[in-house]
Each structure stands twice: as C-alpha cells, then as structure tokens.
C-alpha positions in Angstrom: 77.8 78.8 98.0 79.5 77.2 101.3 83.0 77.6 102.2 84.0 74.4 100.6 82.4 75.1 97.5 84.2 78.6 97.1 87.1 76.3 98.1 87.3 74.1 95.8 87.1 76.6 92.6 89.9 78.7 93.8 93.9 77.8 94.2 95.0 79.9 97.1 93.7 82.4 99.4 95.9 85.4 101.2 95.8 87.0 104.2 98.0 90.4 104.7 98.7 92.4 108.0 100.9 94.9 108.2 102.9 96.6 111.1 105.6 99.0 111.2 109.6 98.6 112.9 111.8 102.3 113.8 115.6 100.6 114.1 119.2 101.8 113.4 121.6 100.0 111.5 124.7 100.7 109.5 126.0 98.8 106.2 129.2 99.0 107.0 130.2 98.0 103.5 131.7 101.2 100.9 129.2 99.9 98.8 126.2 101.4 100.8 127.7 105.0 100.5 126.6 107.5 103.4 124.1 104.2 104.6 127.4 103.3 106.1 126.9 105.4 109.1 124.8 104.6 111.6 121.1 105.9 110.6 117.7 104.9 111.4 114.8 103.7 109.7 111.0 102.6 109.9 109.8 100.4 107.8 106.5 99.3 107.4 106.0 96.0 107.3 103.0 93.2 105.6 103.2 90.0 106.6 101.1 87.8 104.1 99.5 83.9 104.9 98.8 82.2 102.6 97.0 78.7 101.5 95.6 76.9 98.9 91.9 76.7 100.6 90.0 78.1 103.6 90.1 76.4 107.2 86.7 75.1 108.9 85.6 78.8 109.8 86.0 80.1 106.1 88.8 82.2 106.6 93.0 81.8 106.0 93.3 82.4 109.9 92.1 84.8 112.3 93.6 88.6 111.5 93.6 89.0 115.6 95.9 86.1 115.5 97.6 87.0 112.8 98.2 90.3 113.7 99.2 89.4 117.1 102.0 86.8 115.6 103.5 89.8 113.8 103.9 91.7 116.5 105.5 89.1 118.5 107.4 88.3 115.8 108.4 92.4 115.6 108.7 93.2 119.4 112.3 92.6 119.9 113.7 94.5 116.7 111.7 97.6 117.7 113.8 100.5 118.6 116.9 98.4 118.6 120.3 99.3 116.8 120.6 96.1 115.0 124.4 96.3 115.1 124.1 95.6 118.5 121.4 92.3 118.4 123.2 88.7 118.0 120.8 87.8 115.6 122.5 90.4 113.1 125.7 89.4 114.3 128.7 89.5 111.1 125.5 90.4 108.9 124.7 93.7 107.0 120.8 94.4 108.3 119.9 94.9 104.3 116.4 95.1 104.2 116.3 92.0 102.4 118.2 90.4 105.7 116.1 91.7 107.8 112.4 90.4 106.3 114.5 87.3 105.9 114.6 87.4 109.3 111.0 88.5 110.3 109.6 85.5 107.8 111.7 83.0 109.5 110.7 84.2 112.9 107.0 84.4 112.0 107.4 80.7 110.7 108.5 79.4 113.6 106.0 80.9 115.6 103.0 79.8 114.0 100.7 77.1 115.6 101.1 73.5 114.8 98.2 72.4 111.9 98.3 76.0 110.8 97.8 74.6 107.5 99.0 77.5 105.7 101.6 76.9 102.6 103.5 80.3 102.3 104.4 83.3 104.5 105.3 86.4 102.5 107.6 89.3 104.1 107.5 92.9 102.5 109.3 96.1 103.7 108.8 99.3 102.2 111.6 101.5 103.3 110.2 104.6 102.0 107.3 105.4 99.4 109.6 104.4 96.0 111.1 101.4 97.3 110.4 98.1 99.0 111.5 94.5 99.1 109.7 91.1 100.1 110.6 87.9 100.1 108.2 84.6 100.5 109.2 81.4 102.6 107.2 78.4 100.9 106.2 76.4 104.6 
C-alpha cells in the first residue's frame, strides 16, 4: 500500500513524545491542604500531534523535531519555582494550568504548514494520577 492509500482509510494519525519537568509550586488556596506549602514535583510529560492523514514522507512529523519542540517548549519551567515565573503570575500552577500552559506554548511554536489538527498535553504527577488536556489547532 503507499502512504496515500493507508491515508485515505484511516481518520487521524498520532504522534506522542514524552519528556519530564522537576519545579516547585505552592496552591496557595486552603483547598489544596499541605500542597499549600511550597513543594516540588516532576512530572512527566507526553506531548501528542496529531492529524487526520500522513504528510509527504509518511509520517505525522519527524519525532527529532517533535521531540526537540517539547523541549523548547519545557526549558524555561525546568527547575523553576513557578511562584516566582510571570507566566504563573495570580494563577494556582494546578497541573491542569500548567499543561494548559505547555500546549499553548508548543502551539505557538510549531512551524507554519505544520498541518497537524490537535496537540494533546498529559502530566502524570505520580503513578495513580494524571491530567491532559487537548488544544484542537
């Protein structure tokens, strides 16, 4: 079969990465309990591109690339106190803020004619819980 072929009988194709981000953070919110105290936390992190067919090389993009983007994306969070980046700013850094985040940095860093549709975010906090969220491009 050639790569349109294969294309053209399928509705989307995915491409995850992952990557991991050590920070500290406090919820300074009662609601958090003892997470209101400054504490840190590594969370591993899968970035997923996605699109509804496969480009000219027969692939959703390059994983070099894609990898790459994440870690740009990733760089300037690692090893930071978030309470202390403007980019958290009068927020609680919630993992759900903080892939927020990551998928709207990652979107506006990808290259123009990317032709991808979806970007998807997950964190897994520890081995029992994570949270994603997907930004529709």
């Amino acid at each position: 079969m050639t790569v349109s072929h294969l294309s053209a009988h399928m509705s989307r194709f995915r491409l995850t990465v992952d990557d991991h981000l050590m920070i500290a953070h406090s919820l300074d919110d009662p609601f958090f309990g003892p997470a209101q105290r400054l504490h840190g936390a590594t969370l591993h992190i899968h970035a997923t591109y996605e699109r509804p067919g496969l480009d000219t090389h027969g692939v959703v993009m390059d994983i070099g690339a894609a990898t790459d983007l994440l870690a740009v994306v990733l760089e300037p969070l690692r090893h930071q106190n978030l309470d202390e980046l403007p980019a958290f700013e009068n927020k609680l850094s919630t993992t759900e803020v903080i892939i927020a985040y990551i998928a709207q940095q990652l979107a506006q860093s990808l290259p123009e004619h990317h032709g991808l549709t979806a970007i998807e975010i997950e964190a897994e906090e520890n081995p029992r819980a994570r949270a994603s969220v997907r930004l529709e491009l």
